[in-house]
N, C-alpha and C positions, 0 to 999 in steps of 0.2 A: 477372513483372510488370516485372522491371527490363530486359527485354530489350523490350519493349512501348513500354516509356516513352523507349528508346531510338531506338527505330523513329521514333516518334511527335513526337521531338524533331529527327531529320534531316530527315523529311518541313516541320516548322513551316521550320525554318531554309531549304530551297529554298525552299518556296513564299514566302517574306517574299523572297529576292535578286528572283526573277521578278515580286512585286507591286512592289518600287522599280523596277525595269528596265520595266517598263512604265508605273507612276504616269511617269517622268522623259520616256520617250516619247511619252506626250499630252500632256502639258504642253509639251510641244519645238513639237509640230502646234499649238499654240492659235493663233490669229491674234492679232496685236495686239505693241508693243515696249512694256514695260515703260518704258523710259527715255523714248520720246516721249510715252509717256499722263502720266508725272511732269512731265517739260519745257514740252504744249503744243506747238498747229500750229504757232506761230512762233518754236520750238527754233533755235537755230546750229548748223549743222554739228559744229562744232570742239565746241559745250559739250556738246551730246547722243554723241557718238563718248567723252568723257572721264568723262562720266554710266555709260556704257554700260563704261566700264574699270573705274570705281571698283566697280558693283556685281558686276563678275565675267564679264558677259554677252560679252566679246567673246574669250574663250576657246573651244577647242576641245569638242564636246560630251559627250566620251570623260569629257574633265580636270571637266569641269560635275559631271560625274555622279558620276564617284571625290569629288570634295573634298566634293561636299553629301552621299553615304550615307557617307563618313570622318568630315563632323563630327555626322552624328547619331548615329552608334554612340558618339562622345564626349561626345556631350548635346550639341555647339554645331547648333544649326540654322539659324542663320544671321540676318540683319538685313532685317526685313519693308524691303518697297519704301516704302508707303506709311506705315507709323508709326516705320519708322524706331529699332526699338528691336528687342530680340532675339525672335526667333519664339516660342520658349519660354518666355516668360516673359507670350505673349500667351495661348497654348494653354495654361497652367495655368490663367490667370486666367479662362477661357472654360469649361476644365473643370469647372472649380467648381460649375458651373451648370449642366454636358449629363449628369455620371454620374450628380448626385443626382436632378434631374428623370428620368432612363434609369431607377434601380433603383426609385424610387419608382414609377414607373409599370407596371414587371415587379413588383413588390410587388402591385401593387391588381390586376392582371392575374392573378396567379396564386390571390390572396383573392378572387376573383370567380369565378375557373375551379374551381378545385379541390374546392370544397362540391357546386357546380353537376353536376360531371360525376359526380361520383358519388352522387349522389341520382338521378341520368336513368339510369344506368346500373341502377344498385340494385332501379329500377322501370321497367324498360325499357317502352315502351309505353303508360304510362301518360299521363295530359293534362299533370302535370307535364314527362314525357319530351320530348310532343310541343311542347308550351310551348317547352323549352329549344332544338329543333332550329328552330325559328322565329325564335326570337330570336338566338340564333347566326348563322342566315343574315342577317337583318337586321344582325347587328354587323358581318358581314364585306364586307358592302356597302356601309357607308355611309360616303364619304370623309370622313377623321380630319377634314380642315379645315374640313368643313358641320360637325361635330361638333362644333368647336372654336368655330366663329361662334353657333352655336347656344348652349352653355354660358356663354359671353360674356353672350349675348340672356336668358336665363333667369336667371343666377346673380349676374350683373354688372346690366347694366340694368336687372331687373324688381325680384329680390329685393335685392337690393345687399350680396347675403356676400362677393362675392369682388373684389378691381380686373378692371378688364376686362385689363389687361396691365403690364408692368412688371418690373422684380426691384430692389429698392434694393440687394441683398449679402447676406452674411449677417452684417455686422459690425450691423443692425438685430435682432441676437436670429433662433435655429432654428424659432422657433414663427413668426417673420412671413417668413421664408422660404419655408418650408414650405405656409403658407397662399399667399404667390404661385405656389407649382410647382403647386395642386391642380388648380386646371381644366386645366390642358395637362398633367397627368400623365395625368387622369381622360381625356381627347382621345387619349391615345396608348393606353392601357390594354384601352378597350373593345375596338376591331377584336382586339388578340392576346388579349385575353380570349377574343373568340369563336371564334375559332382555337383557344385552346388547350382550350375544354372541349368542344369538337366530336373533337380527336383521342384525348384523355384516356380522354370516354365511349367511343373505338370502341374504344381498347383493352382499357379494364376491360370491356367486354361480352366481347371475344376471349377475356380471362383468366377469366373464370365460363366460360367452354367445357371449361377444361382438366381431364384427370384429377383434378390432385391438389385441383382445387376441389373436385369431386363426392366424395375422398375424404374432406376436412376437413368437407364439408356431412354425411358418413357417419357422422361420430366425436361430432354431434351440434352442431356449429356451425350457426347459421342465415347463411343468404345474405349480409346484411350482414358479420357476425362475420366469416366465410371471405372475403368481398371484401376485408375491411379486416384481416386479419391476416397474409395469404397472398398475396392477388390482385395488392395496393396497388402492393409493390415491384417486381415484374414490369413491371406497365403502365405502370411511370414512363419504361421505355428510351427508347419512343419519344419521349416525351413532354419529356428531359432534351434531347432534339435538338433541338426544336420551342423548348427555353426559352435554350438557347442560340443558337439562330439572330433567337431575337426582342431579345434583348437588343442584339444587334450591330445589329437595326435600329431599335431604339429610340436609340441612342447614335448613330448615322450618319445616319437617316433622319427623324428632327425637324427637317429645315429650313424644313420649311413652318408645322407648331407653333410653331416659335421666331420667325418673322415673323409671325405672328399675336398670338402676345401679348407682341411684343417684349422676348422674351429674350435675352440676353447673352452666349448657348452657343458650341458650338464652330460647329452649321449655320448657324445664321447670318452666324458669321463668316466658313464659306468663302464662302459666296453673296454678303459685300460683298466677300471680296479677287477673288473671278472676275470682278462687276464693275469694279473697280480693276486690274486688272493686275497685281497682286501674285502672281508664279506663284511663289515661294520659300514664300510662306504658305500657296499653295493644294496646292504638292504637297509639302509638310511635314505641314499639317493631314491629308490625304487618304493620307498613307502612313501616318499615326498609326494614323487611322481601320480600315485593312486591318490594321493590325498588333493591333488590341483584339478584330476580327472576327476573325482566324486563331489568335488566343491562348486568345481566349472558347472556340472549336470545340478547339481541344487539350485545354483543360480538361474538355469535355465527352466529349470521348473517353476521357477518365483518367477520370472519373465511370460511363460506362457499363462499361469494365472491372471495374469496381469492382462494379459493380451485378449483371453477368455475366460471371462468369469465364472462359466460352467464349472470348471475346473476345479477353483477353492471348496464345491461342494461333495466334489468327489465323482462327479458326472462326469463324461467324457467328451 
């Protein structure tokens, strides 16, 4: 295991240098100067060229690149353009707002998935079964932000449980927090709901194929009992893949949720520094980003070792 986990930890560490070496080279291509979007058309010469020294920009792009991944391995990330206050200190405050909405919505996503796919699975073919591959397809179609104006229209406008949008903090008490994240967690949750209990059932139907299901069905177990005593852990491999790749896009991929019911999150905030010209923020924020989605997937590789030990040996 521990030669596994080593593996697994030189592979994180390349691909994280390769994810900043590339995040620092799109951000290089963006069109636009930072220092004349701050300054205005009718910049001076002399004042925008001294604009452009104080913030760093007229260094080499080698030297750019060593001092901004030098001071994020040391926590310092540097001084947003436009707010002018430490990057890091914007991205906690931002975070506050994108993990809890992210896991809350991986929560209702997997309490939706997980009963679901194994009662369709349990009763394959039945109307309940067929019910659920219907609805599945219809969750995986229907784009999160109809879904989200939708909830609004229903929950907000008609019945009036929820604000249409907002977050005051959570220095207002976890219960009125909580109740702002519900509609855009429940927006984010459905589509990987219906994802995950589409793959879920195909696997638990693959695990009721196996021998040692038919043997535990032999020893006097019924169908259920051997699904759920035996079956359950197997059919999770795929499925731990599925919940760590949704996580990563629930935490990255809310920027259109979070302008919707204007939220205070991390997507949002890169979506206003891209329109701002704040490329320190956007390719801080954005290597964060790669660095939770390539963290997330490590852990999930330590998870399915763990789940199958074939695995730690390199087998599949």
């Amino acid at each position: 295991m521990l030669a596994y986990l080593v593996r697994k930890a030189v592979l994180l560490a390349a691909s994280l240098l390769m994810a900043s070496l590339l995040v620092f080279a799109l951000i290089e291509v963006i069109p636009g100067d930072p220092a004349a979007y701050m300054l205005g058309i009718n910049a001076r010469a002399d004042t925008l060229l001294a604009l452009r020294a104080e913030l760093g920009l007229d260094a080499a792009a080698p030297l750019r690149y060593w001092q901004w991944i030098s001071g994020m391995m040391t926590g310092d990330f540097g001084i947003s353009y436009t707010y002018r206050v430490p990057v890091l200190d914007i991205v906690l405050e931002r975070l506050a707002v994108s993990v809890p909405l992210a896991l809350y919505a991986l929560v209702l996503a997997v309490a939706m998935a997980f009963p679901a796919a194994i009662m369709a699975a349990h009763r394959k073919g039945s109307r309940g079964d067929r019910a659920l591959l219907v609805m599945t397809q219809i969750g995986i179609a229907v784009p999160n932000f109809w879904l989200a104006i939708l909830l609004v229209y229903v929950f907000s406008l008609m019945l009036g449980w929820f604000s249409a949008g907002g977050f005051d903090g959570w220095s207002e008490g976890v219960a009125q927090g909580m109740k702002a994240l519900t509609l855009p967690a429940i927006a984010l949750a459905l589509p990987q709901a219906a994802i995950l209990a589409r793959v879920m059932r195909e696997s638990l139907i693959e695990t009721l194929r196996e021998d040692y299901i038919r043997t535990a069905r032999a020893k006097g177990l019924t169908r259920f009992q051997a699904l759920f005593r035996h079956g359950l852990r197997n059919a999770l491999i795929p499925v731990l893949t599925i919940l760590g790749m949704q996580f990563s896009f629930l935490l990255a991929g809310a920027i259109i949720i979070e302008n919707v019911f204007f939220l205070p999150g991390l997507g949002r905030l890169v979506f206003q520094a891209i329109a701002q010209r704040d490329l320190i923020l956007v390719e801080s924020v954005v290597f964060l980003l790669m660095v939770a989605v390539m963290t997330v997937t490590f852990l999930v590789d330590v998870a399915y070792a763990l789940v199958d030990p074939r695995i730690r040996g390199g087998r599949p």
